[in-house]
BAKERO-595482 format. One record per residue (C-alpha): residue number from 0; residue in three letters; y, x, z. Coordinates in steps of 0.1 Angstrom, whole numbers. Layout:
// residues N
@num->NUM&residu->ALA&y->Y&x->X&z->Z .
...
This chain:
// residues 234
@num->0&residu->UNK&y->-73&x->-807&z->424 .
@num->1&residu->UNK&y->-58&x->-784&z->449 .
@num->2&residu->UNK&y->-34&x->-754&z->444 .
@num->3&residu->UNK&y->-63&x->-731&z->449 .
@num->4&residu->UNK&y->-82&x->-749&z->427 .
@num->5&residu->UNK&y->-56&x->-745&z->394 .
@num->6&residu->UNK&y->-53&x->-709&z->402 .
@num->7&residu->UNK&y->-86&x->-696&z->402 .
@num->8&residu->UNK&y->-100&x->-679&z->371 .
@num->9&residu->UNK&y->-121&x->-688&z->345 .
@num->10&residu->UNK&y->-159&x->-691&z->349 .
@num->11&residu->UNK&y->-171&x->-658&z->325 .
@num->12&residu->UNK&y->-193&x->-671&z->298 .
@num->13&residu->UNK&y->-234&x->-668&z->306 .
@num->14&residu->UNK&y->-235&x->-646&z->276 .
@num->15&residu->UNK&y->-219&x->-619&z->295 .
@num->16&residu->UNK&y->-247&x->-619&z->316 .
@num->17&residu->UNK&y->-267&x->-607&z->282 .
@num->18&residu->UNK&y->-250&x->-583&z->268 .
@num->19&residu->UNK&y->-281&x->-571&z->244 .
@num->20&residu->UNK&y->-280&x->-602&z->235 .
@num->21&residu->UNK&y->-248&x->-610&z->225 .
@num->22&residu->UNK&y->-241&x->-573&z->211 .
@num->23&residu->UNK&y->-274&x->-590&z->187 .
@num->24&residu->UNK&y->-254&x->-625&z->180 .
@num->25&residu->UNK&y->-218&x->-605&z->172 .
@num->26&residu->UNK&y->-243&x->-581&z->146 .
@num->27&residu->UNK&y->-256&x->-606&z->132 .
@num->28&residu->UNK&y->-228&x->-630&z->126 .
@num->29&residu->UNK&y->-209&x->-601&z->109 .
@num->30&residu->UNK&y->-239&x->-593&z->85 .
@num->31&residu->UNK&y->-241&x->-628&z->73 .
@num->32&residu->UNK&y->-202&x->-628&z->60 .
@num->33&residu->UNK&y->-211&x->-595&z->38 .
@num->34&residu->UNK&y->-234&x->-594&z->2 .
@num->35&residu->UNK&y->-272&x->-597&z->9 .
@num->36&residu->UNK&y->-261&x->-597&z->50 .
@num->37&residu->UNK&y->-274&x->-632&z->55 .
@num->38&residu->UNK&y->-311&x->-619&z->44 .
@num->39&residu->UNK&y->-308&x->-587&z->66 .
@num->40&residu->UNK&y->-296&x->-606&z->98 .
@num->41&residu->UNK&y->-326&x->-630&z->91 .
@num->42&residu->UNK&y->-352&x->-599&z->94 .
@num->43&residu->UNK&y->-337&x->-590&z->125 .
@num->44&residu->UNK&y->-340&x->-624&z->137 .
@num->45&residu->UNK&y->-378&x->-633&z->125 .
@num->46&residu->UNK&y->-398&x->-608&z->106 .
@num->47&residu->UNK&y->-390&x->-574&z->136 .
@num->48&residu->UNK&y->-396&x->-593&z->163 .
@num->49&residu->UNK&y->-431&x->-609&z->149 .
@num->50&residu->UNK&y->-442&x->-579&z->137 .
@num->51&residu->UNK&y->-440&x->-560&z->165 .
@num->52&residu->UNK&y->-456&x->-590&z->186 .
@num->53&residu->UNK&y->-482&x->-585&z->162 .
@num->54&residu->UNK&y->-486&x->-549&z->164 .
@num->55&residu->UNK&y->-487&x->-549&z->198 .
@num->56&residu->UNK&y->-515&x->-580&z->200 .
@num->57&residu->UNK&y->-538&x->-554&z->175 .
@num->58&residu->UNK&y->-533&x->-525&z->198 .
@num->59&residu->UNK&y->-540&x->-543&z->228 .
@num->60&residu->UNK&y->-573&x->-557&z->216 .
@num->61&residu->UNK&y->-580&x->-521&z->205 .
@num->62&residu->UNK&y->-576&x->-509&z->232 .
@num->63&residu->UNK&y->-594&x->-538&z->252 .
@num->64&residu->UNK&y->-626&x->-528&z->228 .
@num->65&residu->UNK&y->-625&x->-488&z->238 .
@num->66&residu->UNK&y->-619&x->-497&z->276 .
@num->67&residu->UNK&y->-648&x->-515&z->267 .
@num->68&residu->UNK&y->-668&x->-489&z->250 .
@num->69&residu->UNK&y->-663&x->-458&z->276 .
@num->70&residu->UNK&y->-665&x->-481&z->306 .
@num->71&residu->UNK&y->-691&x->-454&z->325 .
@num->72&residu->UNK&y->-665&x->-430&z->321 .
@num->73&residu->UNK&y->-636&x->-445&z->331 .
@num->74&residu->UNK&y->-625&x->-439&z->366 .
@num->75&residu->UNK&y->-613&x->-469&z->383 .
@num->76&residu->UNK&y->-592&x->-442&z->409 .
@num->77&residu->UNK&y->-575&x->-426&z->379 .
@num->78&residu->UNK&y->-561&x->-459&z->362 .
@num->79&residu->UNK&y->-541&x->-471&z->390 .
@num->80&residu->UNK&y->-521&x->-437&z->397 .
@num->81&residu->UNK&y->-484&x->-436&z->387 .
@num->82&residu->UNK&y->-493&x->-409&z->363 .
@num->83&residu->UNK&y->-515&x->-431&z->344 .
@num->84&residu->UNK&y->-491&x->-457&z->345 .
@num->85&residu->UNK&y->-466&x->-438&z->330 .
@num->86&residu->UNK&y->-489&x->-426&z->301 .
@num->87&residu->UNK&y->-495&x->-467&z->298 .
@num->88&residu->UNK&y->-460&x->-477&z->298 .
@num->89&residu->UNK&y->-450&x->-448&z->269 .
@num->90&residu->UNK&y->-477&x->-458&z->248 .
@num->91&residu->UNK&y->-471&x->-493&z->247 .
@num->92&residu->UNK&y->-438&x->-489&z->240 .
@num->93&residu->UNK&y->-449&x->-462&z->216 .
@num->94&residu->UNK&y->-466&x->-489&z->194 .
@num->95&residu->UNK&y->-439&x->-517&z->193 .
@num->96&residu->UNK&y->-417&x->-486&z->182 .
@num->97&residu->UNK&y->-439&x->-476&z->155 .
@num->98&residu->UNK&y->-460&x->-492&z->126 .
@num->99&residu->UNK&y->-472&x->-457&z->108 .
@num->100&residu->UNK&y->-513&x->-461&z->120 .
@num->101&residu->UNK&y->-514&x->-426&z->118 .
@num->102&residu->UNK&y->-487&x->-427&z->157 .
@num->103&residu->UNK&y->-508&x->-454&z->167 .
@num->104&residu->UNK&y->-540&x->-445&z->164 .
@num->105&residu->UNK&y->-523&x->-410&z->185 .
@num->106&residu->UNK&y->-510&x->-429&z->212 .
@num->107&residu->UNK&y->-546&x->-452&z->210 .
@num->108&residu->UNK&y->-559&x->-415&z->219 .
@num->109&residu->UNK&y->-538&x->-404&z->246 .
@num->110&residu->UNK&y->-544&x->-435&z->266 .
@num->111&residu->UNK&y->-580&x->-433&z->262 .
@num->112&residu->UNK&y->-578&x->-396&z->274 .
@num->113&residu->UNK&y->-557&x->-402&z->300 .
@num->114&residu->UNK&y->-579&x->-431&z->313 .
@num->115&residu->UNK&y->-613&x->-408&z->309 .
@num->116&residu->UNK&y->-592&x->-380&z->330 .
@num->117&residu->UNK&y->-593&x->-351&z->298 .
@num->118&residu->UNK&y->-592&x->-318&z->307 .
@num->119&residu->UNK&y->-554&x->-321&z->297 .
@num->120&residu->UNK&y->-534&x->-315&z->329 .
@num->121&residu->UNK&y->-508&x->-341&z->334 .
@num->122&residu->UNK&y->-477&x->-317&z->324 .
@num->123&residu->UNK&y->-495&x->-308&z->290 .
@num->124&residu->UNK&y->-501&x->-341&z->284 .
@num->125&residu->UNK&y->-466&x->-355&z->287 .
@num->126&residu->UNK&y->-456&x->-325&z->263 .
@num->127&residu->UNK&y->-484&x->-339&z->237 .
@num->128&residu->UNK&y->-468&x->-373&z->244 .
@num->129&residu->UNK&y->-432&x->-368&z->236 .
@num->130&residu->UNK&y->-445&x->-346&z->206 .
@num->131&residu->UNK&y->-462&x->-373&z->188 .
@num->132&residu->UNK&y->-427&x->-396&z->196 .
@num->133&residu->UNK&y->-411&x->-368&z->177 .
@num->134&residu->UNK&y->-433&x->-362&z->147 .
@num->135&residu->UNK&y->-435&x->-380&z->118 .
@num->136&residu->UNK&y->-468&x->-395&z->104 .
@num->137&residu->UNK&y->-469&x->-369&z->76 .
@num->138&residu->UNK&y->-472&x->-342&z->102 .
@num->139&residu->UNK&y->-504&x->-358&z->119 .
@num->140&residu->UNK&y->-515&x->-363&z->86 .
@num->141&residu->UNK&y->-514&x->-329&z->80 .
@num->142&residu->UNK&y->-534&x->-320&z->112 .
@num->143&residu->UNK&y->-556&x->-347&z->105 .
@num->144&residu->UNK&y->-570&x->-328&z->72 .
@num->145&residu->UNK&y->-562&x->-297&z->86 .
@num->146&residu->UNK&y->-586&x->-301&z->121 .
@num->147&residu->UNK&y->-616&x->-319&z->98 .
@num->148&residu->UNK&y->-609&x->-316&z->64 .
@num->149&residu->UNK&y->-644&x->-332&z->49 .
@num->150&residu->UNK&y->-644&x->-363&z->76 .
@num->151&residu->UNK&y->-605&x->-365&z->65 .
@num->152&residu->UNK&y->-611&x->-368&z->27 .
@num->153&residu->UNK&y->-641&x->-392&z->34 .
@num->154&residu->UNK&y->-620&x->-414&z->54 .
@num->155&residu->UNK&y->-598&x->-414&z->29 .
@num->156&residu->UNK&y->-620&x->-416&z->-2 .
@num->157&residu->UNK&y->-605&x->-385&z->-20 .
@num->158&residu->UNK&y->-637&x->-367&z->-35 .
@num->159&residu->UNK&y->-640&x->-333&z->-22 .
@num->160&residu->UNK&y->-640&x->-316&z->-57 .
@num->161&residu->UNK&y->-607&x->-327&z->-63 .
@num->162&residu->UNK&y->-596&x->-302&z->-37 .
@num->163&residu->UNK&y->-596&x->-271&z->-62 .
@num->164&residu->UNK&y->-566&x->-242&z->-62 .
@num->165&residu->UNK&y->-543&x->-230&z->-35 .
@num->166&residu->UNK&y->-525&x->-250&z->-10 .
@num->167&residu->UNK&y->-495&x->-263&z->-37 .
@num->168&residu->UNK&y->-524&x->-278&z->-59 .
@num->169&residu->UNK&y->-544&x->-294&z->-35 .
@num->170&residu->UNK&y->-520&x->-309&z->-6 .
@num->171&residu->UNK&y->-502&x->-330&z->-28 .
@num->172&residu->UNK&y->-543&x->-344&z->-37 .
@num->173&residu->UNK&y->-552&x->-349&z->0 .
@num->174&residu->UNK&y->-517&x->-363&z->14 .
@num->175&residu->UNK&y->-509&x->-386&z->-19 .
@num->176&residu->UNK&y->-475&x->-400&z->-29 .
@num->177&residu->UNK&y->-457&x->-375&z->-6 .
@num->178&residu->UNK&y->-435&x->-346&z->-27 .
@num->179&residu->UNK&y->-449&x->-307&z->-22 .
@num->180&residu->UNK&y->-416&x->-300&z->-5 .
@num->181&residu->UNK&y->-415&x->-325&z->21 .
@num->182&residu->UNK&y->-453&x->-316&z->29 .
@num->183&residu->UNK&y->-439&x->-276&z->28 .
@num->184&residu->UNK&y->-416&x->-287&z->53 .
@num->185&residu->UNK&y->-438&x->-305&z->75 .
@num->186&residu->UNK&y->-465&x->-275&z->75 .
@num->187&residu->UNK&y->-434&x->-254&z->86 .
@num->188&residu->UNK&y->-426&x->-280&z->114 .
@num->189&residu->UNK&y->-461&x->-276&z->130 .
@num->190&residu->UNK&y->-459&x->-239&z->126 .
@num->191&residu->UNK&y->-427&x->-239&z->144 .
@num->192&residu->UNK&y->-446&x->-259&z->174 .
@num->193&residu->UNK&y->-472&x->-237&z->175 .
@num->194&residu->UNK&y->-499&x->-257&z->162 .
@num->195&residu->UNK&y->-507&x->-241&z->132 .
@num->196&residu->UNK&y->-513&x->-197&z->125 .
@num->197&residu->UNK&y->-499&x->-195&z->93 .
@num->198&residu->UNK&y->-463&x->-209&z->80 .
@num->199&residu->UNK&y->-455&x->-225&z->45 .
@num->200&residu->UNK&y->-452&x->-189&z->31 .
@num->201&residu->UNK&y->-492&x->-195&z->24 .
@num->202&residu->UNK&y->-480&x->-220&z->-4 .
@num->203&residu->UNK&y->-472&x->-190&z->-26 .
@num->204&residu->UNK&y->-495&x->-166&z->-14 .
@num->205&residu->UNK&y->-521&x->-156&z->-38 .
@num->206&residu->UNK&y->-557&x->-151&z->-21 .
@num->207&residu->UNK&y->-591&x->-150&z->-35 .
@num->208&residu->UNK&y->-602&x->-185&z->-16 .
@num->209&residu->UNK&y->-599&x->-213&z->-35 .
@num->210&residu->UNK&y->-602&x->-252&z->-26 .
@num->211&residu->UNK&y->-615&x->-257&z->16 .
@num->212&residu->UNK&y->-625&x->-225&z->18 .
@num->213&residu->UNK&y->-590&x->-214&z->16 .
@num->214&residu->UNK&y->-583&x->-238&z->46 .
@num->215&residu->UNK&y->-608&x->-216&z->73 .
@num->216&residu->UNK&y->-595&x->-223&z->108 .
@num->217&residu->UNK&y->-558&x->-228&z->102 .
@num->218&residu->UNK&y->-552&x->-247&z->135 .
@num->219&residu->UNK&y->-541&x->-225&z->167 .
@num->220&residu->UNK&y->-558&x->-236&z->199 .
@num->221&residu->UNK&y->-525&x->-257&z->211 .
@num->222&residu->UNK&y->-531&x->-274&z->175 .
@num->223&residu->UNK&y->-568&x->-281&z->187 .
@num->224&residu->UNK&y->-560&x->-294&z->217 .
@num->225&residu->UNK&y->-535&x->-317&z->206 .
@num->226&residu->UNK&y->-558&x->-331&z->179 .
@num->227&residu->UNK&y->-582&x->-335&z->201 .
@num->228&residu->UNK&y->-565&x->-351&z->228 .
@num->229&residu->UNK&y->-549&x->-377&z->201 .
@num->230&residu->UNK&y->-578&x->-392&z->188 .
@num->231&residu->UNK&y->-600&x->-418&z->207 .
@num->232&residu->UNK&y->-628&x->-399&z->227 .
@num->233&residu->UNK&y->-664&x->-412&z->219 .
């Protein structure tokens, strides 16, 4: 071996070249020396990683079947743009982010819209697309029975004459296993993005409509159009 040869450095270690994945090993190997770590670093090992490989396999053949479905009004042109390609790319990654099937049914929508060419402008509908990132499923939930209230309690089998009172005796009925507050909250959230006319101050306002006919049309047009543009077109 020659002098050069002694002096030269160490070869760096191929993990270095992975530094995701060895940020992953070092997590993991910590977790496993602490109580119930050994069972956490084993979901981040098997059960994430499958499930979202599973999640994404449903949402592909979903969308496979509605690419399917509104063929004659898909244009070929619009699919392979950059802007569609974006829209394609959040929404993907949009699903493996996400399990709630309320989000993925939303970004389900979008794509379809996007691929049918909506009459959603590209700007609006990158500010629909980072809103649905950023609410939670109980918000779309809310819009959901909000937008279509009979179609929502049917999809949901809630029987329509269980939705009796004002808002605080019926909303806990049609979004169950959610607390009044966190639901008052959410209908503020929407209110604050515009999508709704009236704020959670309705929740103690005393009115002569009772049940859905004290819902009436409480989505504003930005609310419409977002709902619209989420869900799947037929």
């Amino acid at each position: 071996m020659t002098d050069k040869e002694q002096h030269q450095p160490p070869q760096k270690l191929e993990s270095h070249k992975k530094p995701k994945e060895h940020l992953l090993n070092v997590i993991k190997a910590a977790l496993s020396t602490a109580p119930f770590g050994g069972g956490i670093a084993s979901l981040m090992t098997d059960y994430i990683p499958s499930m979202k490989e599973r999640r994404l396999e449903e949402f592909v053949r979903e969308i496979a079947a509605d690419l399917k479905a509104l063929q004659d009004r898909i244009d070929e042109d619009t699919i392979q743009t950059d802007e569609f390609a974006f829209v394609l790319e959040r929404c993907f990654r949009g699903a493996a982010e996400h399990y709630q099937s309320e989000k993925l049914q939303a970004f389900r929508g979008i794509l379809m819209n996007s691929a049918v060419g909506s009459e959603v402008e590209a700007d609006e509908g990158e500010y629909y697309l980072n809103v649905v990132e950023r609410l939670s499923a109980l918000h779309l939930r809310i819009l959901a029975f909000l937008s279509d209230p009979k179609s929502y309690l049917l999809s949901q089998q809630i029987p329509e004459e269980r939705i009796r009172g004002g808002l605080s005796n019926f909303m806990p009925v049609a979004i169950p296993g959610v607390d009044l507050e966190a639901i008052r909250s959410a209908f503020g959230d929407l209110y604050q993005f515009g999508f709704l006319n009236t704020d959670k101050s309705m929740f103690n306002t005393m009115t002569t409509s009772q049940g859905l006919e004290l819902l009436g049309d409480r989505l504003t047009e930005a609310g419409r159009r977002f709902v619209v543009f989420c869900k799947t077109p037929q």
